[in-house]
N, C-alpha and C positions, 0 to 999 in steps of 0.2 A: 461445448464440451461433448457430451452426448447427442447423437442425431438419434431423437425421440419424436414420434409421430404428434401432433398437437393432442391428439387425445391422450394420448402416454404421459405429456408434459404437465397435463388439467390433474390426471390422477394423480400424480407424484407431488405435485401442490398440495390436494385434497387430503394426500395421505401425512403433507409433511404437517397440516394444522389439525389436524383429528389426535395426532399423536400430541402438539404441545395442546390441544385440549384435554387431554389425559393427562398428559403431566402436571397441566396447572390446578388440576383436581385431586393429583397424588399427594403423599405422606413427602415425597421429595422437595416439592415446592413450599413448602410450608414453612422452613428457615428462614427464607428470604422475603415472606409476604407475597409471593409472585402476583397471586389473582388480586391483590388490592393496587400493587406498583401499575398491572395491567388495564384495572379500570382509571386508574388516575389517567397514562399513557391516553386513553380513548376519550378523557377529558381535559388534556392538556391547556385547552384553550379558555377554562376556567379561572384558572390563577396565571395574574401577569406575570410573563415572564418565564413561563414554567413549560419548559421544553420536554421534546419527547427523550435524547441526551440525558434530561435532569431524573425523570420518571426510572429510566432504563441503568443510568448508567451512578446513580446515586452522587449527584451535585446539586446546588439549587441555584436559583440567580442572583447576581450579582447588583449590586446596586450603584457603583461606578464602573462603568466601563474599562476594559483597561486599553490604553493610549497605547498605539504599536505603531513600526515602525515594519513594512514589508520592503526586504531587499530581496530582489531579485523578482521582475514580473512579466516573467516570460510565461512560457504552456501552464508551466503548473503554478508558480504565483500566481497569476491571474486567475487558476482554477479553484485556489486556497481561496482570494479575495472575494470569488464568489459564492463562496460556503460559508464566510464570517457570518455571524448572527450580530446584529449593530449595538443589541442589549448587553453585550460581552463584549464587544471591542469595538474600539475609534483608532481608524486609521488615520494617523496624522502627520505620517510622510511616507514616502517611499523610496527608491532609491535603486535605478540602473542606467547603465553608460549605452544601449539602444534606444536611438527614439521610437522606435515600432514597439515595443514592450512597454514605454510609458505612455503610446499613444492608447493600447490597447488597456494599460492599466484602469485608466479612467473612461474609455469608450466602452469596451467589452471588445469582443472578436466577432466579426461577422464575415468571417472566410466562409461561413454556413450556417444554416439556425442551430444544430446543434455546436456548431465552436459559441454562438453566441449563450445557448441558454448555460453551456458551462461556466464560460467566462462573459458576465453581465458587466463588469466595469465598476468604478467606482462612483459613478455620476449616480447607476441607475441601482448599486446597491442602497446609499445613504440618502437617495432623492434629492439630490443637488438639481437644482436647476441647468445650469450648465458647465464645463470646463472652467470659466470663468470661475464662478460659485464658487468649485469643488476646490480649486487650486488658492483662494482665501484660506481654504481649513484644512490641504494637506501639502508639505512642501516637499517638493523635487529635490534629489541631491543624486549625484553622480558616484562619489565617493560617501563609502558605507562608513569609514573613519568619521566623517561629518556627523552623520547619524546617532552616533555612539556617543558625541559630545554633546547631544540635546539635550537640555533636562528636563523637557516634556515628554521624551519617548522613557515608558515602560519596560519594555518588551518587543522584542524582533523574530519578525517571520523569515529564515531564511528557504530560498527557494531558487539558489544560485547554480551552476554546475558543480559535481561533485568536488572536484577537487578544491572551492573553496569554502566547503560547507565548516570545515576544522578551523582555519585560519580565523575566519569572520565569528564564529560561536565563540572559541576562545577572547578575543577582541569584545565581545560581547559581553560576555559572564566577568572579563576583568574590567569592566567600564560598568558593573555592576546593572546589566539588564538580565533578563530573562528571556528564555530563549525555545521558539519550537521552531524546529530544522525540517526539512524534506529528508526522507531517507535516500537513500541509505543515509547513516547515518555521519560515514566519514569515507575518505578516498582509501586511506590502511586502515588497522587494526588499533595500531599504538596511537592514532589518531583518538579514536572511539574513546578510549583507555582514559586518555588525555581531559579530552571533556567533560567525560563524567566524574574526575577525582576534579575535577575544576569548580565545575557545578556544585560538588557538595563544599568545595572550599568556601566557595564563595556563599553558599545556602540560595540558591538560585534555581528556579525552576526549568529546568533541561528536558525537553520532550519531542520526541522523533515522530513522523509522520506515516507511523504502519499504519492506515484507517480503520483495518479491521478489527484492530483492538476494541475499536467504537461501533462496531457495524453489529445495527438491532438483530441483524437473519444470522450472521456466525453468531453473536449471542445467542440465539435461541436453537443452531445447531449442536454447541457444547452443551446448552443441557441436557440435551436430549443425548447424546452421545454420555455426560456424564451419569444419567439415569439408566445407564447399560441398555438402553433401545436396538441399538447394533449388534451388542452381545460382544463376543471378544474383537477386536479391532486389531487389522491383520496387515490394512495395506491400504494406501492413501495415493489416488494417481491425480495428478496434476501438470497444467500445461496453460502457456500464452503461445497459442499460431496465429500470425498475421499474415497478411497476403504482400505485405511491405518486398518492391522489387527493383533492381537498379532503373533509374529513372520516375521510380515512383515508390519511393522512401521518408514516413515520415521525419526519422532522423536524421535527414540530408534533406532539408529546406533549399531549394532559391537564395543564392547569394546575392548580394543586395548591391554588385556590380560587375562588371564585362569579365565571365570567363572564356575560357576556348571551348570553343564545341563543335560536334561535326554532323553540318545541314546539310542534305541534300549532299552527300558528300564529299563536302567543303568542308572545310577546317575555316571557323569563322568565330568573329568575340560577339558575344551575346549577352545581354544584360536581362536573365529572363524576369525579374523582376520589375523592371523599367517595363518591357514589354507586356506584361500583364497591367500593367497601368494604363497605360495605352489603350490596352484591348477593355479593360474597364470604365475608360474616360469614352472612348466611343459606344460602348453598347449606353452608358450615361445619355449621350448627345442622342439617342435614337428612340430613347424609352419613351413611351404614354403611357403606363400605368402609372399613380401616384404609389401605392407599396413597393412595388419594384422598382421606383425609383428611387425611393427612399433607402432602399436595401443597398442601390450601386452609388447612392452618395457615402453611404457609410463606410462602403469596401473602396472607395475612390482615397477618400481618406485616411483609411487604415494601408492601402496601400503607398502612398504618397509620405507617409512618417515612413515603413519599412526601407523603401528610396535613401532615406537619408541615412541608414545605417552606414551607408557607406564612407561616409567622415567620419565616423567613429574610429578612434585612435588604440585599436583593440591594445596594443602593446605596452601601453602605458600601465594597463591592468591587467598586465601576468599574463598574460598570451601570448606565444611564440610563433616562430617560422618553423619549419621542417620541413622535409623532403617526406613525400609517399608516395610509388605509385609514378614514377618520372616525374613528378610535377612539383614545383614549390608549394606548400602550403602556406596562407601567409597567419600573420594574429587574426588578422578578423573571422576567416573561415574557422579557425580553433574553436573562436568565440561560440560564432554562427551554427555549428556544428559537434558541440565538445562530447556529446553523447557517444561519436563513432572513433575516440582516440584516448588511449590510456593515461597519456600524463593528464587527461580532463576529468576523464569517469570508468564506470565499469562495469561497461558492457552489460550484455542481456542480463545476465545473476544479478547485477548491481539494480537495476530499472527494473525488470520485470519479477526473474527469479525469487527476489528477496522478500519480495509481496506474499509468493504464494508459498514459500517455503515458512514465511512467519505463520501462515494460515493451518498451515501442516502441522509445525508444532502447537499451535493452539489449540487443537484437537486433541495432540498427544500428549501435552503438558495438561490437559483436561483430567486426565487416566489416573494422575498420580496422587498418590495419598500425602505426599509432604507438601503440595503445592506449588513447587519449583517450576522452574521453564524447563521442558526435556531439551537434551542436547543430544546429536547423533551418535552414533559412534564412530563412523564410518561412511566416506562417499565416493563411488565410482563416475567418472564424468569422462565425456569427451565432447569436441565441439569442434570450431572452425568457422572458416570462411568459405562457403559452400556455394555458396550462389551468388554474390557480390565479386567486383572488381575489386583491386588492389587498391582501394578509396576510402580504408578505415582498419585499424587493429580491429575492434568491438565484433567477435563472432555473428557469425548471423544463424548458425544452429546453437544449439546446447543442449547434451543430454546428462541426464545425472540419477543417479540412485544411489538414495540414502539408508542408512540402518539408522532405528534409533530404538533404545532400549524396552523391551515390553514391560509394561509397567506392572503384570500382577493381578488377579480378579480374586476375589477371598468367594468362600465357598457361602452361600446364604446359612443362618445360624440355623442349625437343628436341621442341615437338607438331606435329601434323600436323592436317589437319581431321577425321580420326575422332576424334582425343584432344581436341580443341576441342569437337565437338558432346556426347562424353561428359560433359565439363566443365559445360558452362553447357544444356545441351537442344536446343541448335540452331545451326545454319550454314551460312549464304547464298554459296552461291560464285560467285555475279556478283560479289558487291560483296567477298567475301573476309572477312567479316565471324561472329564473332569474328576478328580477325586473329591465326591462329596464333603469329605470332612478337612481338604486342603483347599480346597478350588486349581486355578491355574499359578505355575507358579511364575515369576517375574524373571527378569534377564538374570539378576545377580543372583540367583539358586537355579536357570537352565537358560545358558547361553545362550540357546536355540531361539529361546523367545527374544524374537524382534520385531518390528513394524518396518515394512519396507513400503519408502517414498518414492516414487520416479516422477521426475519434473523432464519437459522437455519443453524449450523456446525454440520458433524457427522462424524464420521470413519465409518470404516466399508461397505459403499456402496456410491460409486462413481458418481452414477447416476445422470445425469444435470450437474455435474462439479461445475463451481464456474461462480458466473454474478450475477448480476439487473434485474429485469423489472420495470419498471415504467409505470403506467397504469393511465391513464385520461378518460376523459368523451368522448373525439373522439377520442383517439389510445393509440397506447402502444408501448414502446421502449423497445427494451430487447440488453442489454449489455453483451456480453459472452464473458469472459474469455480473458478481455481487449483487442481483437482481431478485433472484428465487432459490427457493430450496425444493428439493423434490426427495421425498420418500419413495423407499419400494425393500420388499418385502422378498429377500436375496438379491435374487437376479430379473424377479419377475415384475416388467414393467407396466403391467396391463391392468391387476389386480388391486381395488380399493380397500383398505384394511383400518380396522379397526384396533384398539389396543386397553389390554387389557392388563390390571397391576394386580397383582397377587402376594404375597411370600415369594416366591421365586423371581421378582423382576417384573418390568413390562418386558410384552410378548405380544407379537403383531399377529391379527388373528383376522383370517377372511370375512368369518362370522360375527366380527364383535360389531357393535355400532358404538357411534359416538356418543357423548355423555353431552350432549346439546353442544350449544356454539360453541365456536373457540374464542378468548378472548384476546388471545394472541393473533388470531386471523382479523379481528376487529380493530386491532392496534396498527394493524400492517394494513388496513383499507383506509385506516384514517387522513390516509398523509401518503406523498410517493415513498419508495424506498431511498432512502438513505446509505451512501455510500461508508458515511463514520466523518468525512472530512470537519462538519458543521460542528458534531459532538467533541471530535478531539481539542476543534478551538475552543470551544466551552468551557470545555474541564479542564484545559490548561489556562485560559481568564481565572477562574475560580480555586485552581490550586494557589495561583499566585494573591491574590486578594485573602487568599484564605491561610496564610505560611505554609503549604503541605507540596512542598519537594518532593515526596516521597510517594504521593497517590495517582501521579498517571501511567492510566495504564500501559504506556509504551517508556516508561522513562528509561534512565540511560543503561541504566543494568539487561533490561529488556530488548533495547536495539540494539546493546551490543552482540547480545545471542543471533539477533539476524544476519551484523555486518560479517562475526566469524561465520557464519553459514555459507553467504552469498562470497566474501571473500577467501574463504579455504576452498569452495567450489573452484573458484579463478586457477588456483595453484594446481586444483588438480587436473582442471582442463588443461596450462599449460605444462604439466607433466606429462598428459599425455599427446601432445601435441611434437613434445621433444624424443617420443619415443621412449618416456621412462614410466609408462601405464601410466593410466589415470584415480591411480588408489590413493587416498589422503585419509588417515586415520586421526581423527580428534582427539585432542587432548583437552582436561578441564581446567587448564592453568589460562587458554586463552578467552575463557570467559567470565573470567575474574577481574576487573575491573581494576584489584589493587596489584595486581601480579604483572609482569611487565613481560610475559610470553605471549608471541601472535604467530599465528599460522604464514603471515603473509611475508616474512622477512621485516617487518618494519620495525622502527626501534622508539621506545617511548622516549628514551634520550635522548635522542637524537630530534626527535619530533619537537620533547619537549623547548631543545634548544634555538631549536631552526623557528617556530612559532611564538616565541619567548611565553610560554604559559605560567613559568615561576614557580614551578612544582619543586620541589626539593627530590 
């Protein structure tokens, strides 16, 4: 995000636990128990079964597992599989039409150590002895139909390409399982709609995969944002840059048979998969080290299932041909590939955007006094195909700025304008402003108040990575790459600050020191950081053992606020794409789950019809 000097980076650490050590000593914290949840957190490993998820995010453990069923175990199924906690779920089948994907399901991925420590496999999650072992207690199936007629399976992980995240979840919820999705949550709007009025038909637990609704570090950057730390909150920048560039794209893998390509320039068919086998099976035959060789027996046979996707009869399961780009596209490359083509997914906003636009509102939906999720008002986008070949719809820039409504700061009871400037950072006494006895006022009494978001995704140049900042009237949080949180005291990144609570607010003070350790910084040394993936299967085992449809924190009312974001974005990149500006004004009818209005032209009738969901 920010290119901060490593001392800059140490401070903004320092500064961001000194302050929830303040907080967890404030009149703020004290609704929640925080300093008792936080000591339990740094004793998790006291009582069995009792997760840091359970400490933080209020569940407890479960005493039967619940029995699932993961379709789809490609990048990110295999990345879910390796997040399960096994006290919360048994995976007892699986279910994809790639062998590389079910070979990896149970191996893990060792294209590198880190593809490996993401995706561990199912052998080396549950200590199965070997494939052998593992494939006694969890059964293959091709067709996710099969799945749905088990009646050992619970509960299914979907983790498929977007476009059939709707179809399978509906098939799901009316075969009476329960259900956690990858997000986004659906390819349209009326899909979204569909699900969720499904889910409650059915009384079925439906839960989408934003992880940060589960991520300990945003948990503890909302409160500190909800403790007015920032002071008014003005503008939130956010951004995923990868270095991702033709011929070296991770959503354009090696196809796992002879295309055309031009060597040496030749126009020749290449199978660069086969040929990385090749080159794998021989550096094999050459090795002396035993870990290194161990490592190329693992990629020898993880590449060697990949090989075989090539029989895979991609068309039998809803994959097409098309033309792009002079070239036939066939099913399999659809399959292979769906990220970079519309009828499959959707694009950057869909994959990336929708992550950090969910993180944006959770900040601002932080702000508000009814507890609602904010919704924007307003968003300007444009995008394209910038630097990429004619080898995909799916943009490879995107830029976008959001409005979304200021929520409002009440004036501290009984203040005066010292305790107004403590408050918010500042005060104009010609104009009287903050107005002590009003505070600021909110969007629907001065239109002018907004929070403007700018998100940009691009290929091409990696620089900054992917994170938040969020910037107020007295500091600024910057969120990098779910990993850290850094404090700083405006703009100034150099300076260790202390924080102080008064009648006026916390207020970050050069002078102040801290009030001894943090218990929050004790909680986060205990354990690596956690991404949310592990917590959100938790508390989705534990909603469902427990009957509470209604308690995760992403369910289907909540991801559909993201799908309308990330997909009204779409619309408005391609308005302005056709030359008809990139302006898209929201309305609140399409995040209403019972209302049959969406941004994206889709139709719930029609969806409902074409996926037989049985809605009336």
């Amino acid at each position: 995000m920010n290119q901060l000097t490593p001392e800059e980076r140490e401070t903004g650490k320092e500064n961001f636990y000194a302050a929830l050590g303040a907080f967890d000593q404030s009149p703020a914290a004290e609704p929640f128990k925080r300093r008792d949840f936080l000591k339990g957190v740094i004793g998790v490993g006291a009582a069995a079964g009792m997760t840091t998820g359970c400490k933080y995010f209020g569940y407890s453990p479960i005493a039967d597992p619940l029995r699932v069923a993961v379709i789809g175990t490609g990048d990110e199924g295999s990345v879910l599989i390796g997040a399960i906690n096994p006290d919360y779920v048994k995976v007892v089948s699986i279910c994809d039409i790639r062998p590389y994907n079910v070979h990896r399901a149970f191996h893990g991925d060792w294209a590198s150590d880190a593809a490996a420590a993401a995706r561990p496999g199912l052998i080396a999650k549950y200590g199965y002895a070997d494939e052998k072992a593992a494939k006694k207690e969890i059964k293959i199936e091709s067709d996710y139909r099969k799945v749905l007629e088990d009646p050992d399976v619970e509960a299914i992980i979907i983790a498929l390409p977007l476009f059939l995240h709707a179809p399978v979840a509906i098939d799901a919820l009316k075969a009476g399982k329960h259900v956690l999705t990858e997000k986004l949550m659906a390819h349209n709007v009326a899909q979204c709609k569909l699900m969720g009025r499904l889910a409650k038909k059915e009384n079925k637990v439906l839960t989408v995969g934003h992880q940060r609704h589960y991520s300990v570090l945003y948990d503890n950057a909302v409160n500190l944002i909800k403790w007015g730390l920032l002071g008014e909150i003005h503008h939130i920048r956010a951004q995923w840059h990868r270095g991702n560039l033709p011929g070296n794209d991770s959503w354009q893998q090696p196809l796992p048979f002879p295309v055309e390509a031009v060597i040496n320039g030749q126009k020749v068919q290449v199978n660069f998969v086969a040929d990385k086998l090749k080159e794998l099976k021989d550096k094999r035959n050459k090795e002396k080290d035993p870990s290194r060789a161990r490592m190329l027996d693992r990629q020898v046979a993880q590449w060697e299932a990949w090989v075989k996707d090539e029989k895979v009869e991609a068309a039998k399961y809803g994959y097409e041909k098309f033309n792009l780009g002079g070239r036939e596209r066939t099913p399999l490359e659809e399959l292979c590939r769906w990220r970079l083509f519309k009828r499959t997914g959707g694009g950057l906003m869909a994959e990336l955007g929708s992550h950090q636009l969910d993180a944006s509102s959770i900040f601002v939906s932080a702000l508000r006094k009814d507890g609602k999720k904010a919704h924007p008002l307003s968003v300007h986008a444009t995008g394209g195909r910038h630097t990429f070949p004619d080898d995909r719809h799916a943009e490879d820039h995107v830029y976008c700025t959001f409005e979304f409504p200021g929520p409002g700061y009440d004036a501290p009871e009984g203040a005066n304008e010292n305790a107004i400037e403590k408050k918010f950072g500042y005060y104009d006494p010609e104009m009287n402003y903050p107005d002590p006895k009003k505070g600021i006022p909110a969007f629907d009494k001065d239109p002018h108040k907004r929070i403007v978001v700018t998100y940009s995704s691009i290929m091409g140049n990696g620089w900054g990575g992917y994170g938040e900042t969020v910037m107020g009237s007295k500091g600024t949080l910057i969120l990098d790459k779910e990993q850290e949180v850094l404090l700083f005291k405006e703009s100034d990144a150099s300076t260790k600050i202390g924080v102080k609570d008064d009648k006026g607010g916390p207020t970050m003070d050069t002078q102040a020191s801290g009030k001894g350790p943090s218990l929050a910084k004790a909680a986060a040394d205990s354990g690596p950081v956690s991404r949310g993936y592990t917590e959100e299967i938790e508390h989705w085992a534990w909603c469902i053992r427990n009957n509470a449809p209604d308690q995760p924190r992403c369910r289907a009312e909540v991801a559909l606020g993201d799908a309308v974001i990330a997909l009204a974005c779409n619309v408005a990149i391609e308005n302005s794409f056709q030359g008809k500006g990139g302006y898209l004004k929201f309305e609140e009818g399409w995040y209403d789950i019972d209302k049959d209005e969406t941004p994206d032209g889709s139709s719930v009738k029609e969806e409902n019809e074409k996926l037989k969901a049985g809605l009336a």
